[in-house]
N, C-alpha and C positions, 0 to 999 in steps of 0.2 A: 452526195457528200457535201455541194457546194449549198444546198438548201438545207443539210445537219448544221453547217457554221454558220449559216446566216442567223438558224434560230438561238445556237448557242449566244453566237453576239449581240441577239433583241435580250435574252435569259439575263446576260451581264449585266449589259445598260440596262435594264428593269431594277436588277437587283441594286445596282450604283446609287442607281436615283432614287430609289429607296431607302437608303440607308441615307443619302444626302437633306432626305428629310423628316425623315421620321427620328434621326439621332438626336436632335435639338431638342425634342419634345423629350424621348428617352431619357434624357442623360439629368433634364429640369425634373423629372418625375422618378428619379433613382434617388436623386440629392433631396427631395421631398422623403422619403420615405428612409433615407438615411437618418435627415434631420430628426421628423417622428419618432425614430428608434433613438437618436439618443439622448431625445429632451424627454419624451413624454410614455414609451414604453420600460415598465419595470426591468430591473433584471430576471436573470432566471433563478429558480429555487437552487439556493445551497447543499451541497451534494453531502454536507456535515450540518450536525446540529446537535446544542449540548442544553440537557436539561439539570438541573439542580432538583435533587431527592432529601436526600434525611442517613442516617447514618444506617453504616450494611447490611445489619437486621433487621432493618426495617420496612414496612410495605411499602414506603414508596419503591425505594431502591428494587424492591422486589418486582412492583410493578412497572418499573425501569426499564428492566431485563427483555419483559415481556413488549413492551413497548417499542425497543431495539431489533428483536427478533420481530416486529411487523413489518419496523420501516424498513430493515434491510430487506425485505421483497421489494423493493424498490428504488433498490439502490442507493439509500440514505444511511448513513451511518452515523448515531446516535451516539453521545459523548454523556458518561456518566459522571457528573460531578457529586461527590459525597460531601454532605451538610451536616451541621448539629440540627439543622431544622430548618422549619419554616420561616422562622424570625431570619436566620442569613440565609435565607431563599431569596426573600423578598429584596435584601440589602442586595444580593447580586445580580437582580434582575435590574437593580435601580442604577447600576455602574456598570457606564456603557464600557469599562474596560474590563470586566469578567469574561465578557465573551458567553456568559448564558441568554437562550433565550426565552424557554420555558422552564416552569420551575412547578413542583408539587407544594401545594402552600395551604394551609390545612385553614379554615372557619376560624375568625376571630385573631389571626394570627397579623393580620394586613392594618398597617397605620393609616391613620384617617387620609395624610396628605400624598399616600404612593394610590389611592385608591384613582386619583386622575391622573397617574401617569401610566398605572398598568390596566391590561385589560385582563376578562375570564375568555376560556373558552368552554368550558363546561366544568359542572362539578361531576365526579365521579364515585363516589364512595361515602356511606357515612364510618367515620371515626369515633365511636363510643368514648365519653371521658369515664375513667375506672378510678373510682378511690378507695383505696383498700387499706385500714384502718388496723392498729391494739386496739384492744380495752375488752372489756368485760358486758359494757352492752352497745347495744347497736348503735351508731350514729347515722340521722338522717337529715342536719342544719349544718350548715357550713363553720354555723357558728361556733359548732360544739368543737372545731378543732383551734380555738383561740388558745395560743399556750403552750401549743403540741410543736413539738419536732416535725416539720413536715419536709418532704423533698418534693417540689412542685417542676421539676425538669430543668437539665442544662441550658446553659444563656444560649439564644439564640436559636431556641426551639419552637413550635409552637403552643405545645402544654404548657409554658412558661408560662406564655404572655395571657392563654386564657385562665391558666389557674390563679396568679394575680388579678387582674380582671375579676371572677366570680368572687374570689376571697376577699378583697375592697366593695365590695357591695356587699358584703357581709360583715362589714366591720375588722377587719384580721387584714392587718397591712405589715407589712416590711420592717414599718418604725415598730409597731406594736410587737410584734414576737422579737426583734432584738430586743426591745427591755425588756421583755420575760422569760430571756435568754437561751432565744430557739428561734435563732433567723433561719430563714427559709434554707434551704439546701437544693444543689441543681446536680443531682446524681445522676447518669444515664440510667436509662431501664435496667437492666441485668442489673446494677449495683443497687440499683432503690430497690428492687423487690429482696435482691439479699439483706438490704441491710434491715427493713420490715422485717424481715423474718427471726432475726438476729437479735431485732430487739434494739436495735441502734436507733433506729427514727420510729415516730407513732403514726404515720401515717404516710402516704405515694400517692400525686398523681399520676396515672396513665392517660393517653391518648391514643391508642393502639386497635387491632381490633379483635374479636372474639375469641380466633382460632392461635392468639400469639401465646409465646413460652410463658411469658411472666403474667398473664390473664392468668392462662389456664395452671401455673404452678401455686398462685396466689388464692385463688379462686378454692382450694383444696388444702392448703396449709392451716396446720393446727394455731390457733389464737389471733387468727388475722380476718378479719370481714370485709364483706362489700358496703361500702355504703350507695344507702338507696334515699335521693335527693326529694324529700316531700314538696319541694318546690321545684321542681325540675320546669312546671308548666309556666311557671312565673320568668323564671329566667330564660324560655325559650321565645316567650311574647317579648321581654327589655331586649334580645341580641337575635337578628335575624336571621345570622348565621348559623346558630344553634335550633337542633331538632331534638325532641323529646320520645325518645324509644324504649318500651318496655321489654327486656329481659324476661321471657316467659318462663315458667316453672318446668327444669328437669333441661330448655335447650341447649346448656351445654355437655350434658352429663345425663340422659334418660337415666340409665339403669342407678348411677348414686342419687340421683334426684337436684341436681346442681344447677342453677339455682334452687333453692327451695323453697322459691316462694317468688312472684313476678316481681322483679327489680325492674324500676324506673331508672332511664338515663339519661343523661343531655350526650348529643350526638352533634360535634360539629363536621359537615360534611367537607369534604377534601375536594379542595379543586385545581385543574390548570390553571395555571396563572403565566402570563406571555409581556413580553415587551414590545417596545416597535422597530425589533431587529428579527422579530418572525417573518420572514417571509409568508403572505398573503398564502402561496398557494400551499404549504403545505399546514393549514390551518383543517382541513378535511382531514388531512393522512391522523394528523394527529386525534382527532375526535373517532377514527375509524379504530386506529391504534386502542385509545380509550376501550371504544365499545366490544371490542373483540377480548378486552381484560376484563370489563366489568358487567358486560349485559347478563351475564348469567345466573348476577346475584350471589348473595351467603346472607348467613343467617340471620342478618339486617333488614338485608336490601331487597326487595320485593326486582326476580329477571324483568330484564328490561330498564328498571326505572333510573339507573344512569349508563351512559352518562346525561346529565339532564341540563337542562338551563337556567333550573332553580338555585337557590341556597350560593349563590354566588356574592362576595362582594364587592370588588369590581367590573364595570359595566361591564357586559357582553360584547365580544369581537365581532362589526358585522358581518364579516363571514364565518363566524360561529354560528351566532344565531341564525341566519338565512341556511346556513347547513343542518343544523337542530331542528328547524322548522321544516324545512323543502326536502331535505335531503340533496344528492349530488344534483349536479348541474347535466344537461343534457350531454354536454361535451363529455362532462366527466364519466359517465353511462355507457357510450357508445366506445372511446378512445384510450389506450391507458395513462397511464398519469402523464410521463413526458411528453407526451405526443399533443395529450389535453391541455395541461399547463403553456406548452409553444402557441399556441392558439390562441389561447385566452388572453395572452400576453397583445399578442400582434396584432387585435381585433380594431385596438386604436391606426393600426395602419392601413383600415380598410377607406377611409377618406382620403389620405393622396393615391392610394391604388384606384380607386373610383374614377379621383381627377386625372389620371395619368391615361386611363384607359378613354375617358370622353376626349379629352384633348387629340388623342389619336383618330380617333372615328369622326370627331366634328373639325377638327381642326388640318389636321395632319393628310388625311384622304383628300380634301378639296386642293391642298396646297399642292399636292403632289401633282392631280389632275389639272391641275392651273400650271407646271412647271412643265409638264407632256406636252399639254395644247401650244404653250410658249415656242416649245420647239420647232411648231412645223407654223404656226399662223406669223412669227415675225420676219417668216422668209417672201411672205406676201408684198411688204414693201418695196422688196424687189420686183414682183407682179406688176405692181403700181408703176414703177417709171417707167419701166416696157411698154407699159398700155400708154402712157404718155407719150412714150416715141411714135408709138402706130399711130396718136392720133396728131402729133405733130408735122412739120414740114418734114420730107425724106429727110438724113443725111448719114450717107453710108457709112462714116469712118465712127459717129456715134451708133449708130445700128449693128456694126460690125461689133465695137465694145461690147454691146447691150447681148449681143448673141453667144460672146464669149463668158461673160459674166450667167448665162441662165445655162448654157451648158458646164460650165463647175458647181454651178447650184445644184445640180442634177446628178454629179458625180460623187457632193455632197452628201447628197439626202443617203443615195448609198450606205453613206457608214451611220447614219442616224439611228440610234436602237430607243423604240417605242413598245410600249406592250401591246398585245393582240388587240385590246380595245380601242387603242389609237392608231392602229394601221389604215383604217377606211381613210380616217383625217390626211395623213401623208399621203396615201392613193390619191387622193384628190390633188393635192399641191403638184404630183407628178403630172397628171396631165392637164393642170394648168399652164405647168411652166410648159410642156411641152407644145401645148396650142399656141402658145405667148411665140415661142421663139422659131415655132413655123411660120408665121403669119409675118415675123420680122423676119426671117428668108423667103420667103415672097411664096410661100406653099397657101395651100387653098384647103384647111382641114375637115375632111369629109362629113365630121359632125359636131355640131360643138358641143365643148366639155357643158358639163354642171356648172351653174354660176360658183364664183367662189366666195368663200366667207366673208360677210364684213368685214374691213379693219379699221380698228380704230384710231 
């Protein structure tokens, strides 16, 4: 029993004097990695995120949906905001107080001075432009709709901004059809394709893509055609955001034979478009989201080939591109996303954890070991005047003192708690003192102890 409490009370004092010294270094290497975390570790990914689409009918919105139902496997929830287009895509991604942070923003749609404030993350889809035309013979120059009633899409769309666009390079500008008394018109789809039909306007652009109502209602309607762009290859080399795709004969229609003949088209491709309110790591989720809508391809897009890193016109995110190029990260492979993301984050705090840990092992163990040995080698000074008394003149009443003083030292050491590695050390001090203060009671010790430690 009385050897269970003696080792309980070395257990204490071990533990005492270890916390007496190793908390200092602790508490400097908590506040290091405090600091870390709140200067120079990002926060964590937003458990909400809101993308900017195109109005409800539309593939963005549609590919929205699909986008929503990815992220929500991971607990992200997706905020659909509905646009007239891409033109106030961009305007919201440009106003830190929208609150969006991705937006769908079609080819050509992006002003020259947002292109260095926003980035891509991938383009995903191409978007056929459709102009479907009256008249009696075919048109295939832009020119020929100089004059005409056209509806080239609502403000703030991106069919707008490209159909202006191609039609000023072709001479047909804004000023020109008001004085020939046919300004441009900005009717959403369903209403331009009725009104085409109607007979109200001579001509619609579309931007939409093959499989849509007003393609394929237009497409089939008596006294309206496609027009098929003899320069399509021209204006794909002047805008590099525009792709040149042929309509092959019969693809949307085999059995009526629809088209009837291979149509040329200019295709601006549709891409992410991000601000610098996206959070970094869910810069992956989002390109995963993409691929999982778009890898499969339609009658454009060759599986596989978006979402891609082409056809973009703002730079590439670098972590888009390193994701496009490499694919996931190894973290991201092995861990799921949370888990991945917390790591990747904290990776910056693996230098004061480094420091915190050397400082323990180089620092903090010797000190400890130097506060142990302290305890039993500065009772040695006491040794010392003793051994001065032996080798002085007698004088009892000092020798009596000196005998008194090394027997409390001795009763001392008793309560002294060392760990098992520095018990030899104390062993030793015991029977020094014990030699010491036989030799000042006039005893003759049968063998002598071990020399004792230097002191310094």
């Amino acid at each position: 029993m009385i050897r269970l409490l003696f080792r309980r009370r070395i257990a204490e004092g071990y533990r005492r004097e270890l916390l007496r010294v190793w908390t200092p270094f602790l508490l400097v290497g908590l506040t290091a990695l405090v600091a870390t975390y709140l200067l120079f570790v990002e926060p964590p990914p937003p458990r909400r995120l809101t993308i900017a689409t195109g109005q409800p009918t539309g593939r963005y919105h549609a590919f929205a949906e699909r986008y929503r139902a990815y992220l929500a496997g991971f607990d992200i929830a997706l905020e659909i905001r509905e646009t007239a287009g891409s033109a106030e895509n961009v305007a919201l991604l440009l106003d830190p107080a929208s609150g969006v942070s991705v937006a769908f923003v079609q080819g050509g749609a992006m002003p020259p001075d947002a292109r260095d404030r926003l980035s891509s993350l991938a383009s995903v889809y191409r978007e056929p432009l459709w102009i479907f035309h009256r008249g009696d013979r075919p048109y295939d120059r832009l020119t020929d709709l100089a004059g005409k009633r056209l509806s080239i899409g609502p403000e703030g769309s991106g069919t707008r901004v490209v159909a202006q666009r191609l039609l000023a390079d072709s001479g047909v500008t804004a000023a020109g059809q008001a004085a020939a008394g046919a300004p441009f018109e900005g009717l959403p789809d369903r209403q331009a394709a009725e009104a085409l039909q109607a007979g109200r306007i001579d001509a619609a652009f579309f931007i939409v893509g093959p499989g849509s109502e007003q393609v394929q209602q237009l497409i089939r309607a008596d006294g309206v055609r496609l027009m098929t762009l003899r320069q399509h290859q021209s204006y794909a080399r002047r805008y590099p955001y525009l792709t040149s795709v042929v309509l092959s004969e019969g693809l949307l229609d085999l059995e009526r034979n629809i088209p009837p003949a291979p149509s040329p088209l200019l295709a601006p491709p549709a891409a992410l478009v991000a601000n610098a309110t996206l959070h970094p790591a869910l810069v992956p989720l989002l390109i995963e989201a993409a691929r999982a809508a778009h890898e499969p391809g339609n009658l454009l897009d060759a599986p596989g080939e978006f979402p891609s890193a082409r056809f973009v016109e703002a730079p590439l995110r670098p972590e888009a591109r390193r994701y496009l190029e490499e694919g996931p990260l190894l973290l991201q492979r092995v861990l799921p996303f949370w888990p991945a993301s917390m790591v990747s984050r904290l990776k910056l705090m693996l230098l004061p954890l480094a420091t915190v840990i050397f400082s323990i092992f180089k620092i903090a163990q010797p000190l400890y070991n130097w506060r142990i040995s302290a305890r039993i080698y500065r009772h040695y000074e006491i040794l010392r005047r003793a051994q001065r008394e032996l080798a002085g003149p007698p004088d009892p009443a000092r020798r009596a003192e000196m005998i008194a003083t090394l027997r409390q030292l001795e009763e001392k050491l008793a309560t002294v708690s060392v760990p098992l590695g520095a018990m030899a050390a104390l062993y030793q001090l015991y029977l020094h003192l014990g030699y010491v203060r036989r030799r000042l009671e006039g005893e003759q010790p049968s063998l002598p102890p071990p020399p004792p430690p230097p002191v310094a």
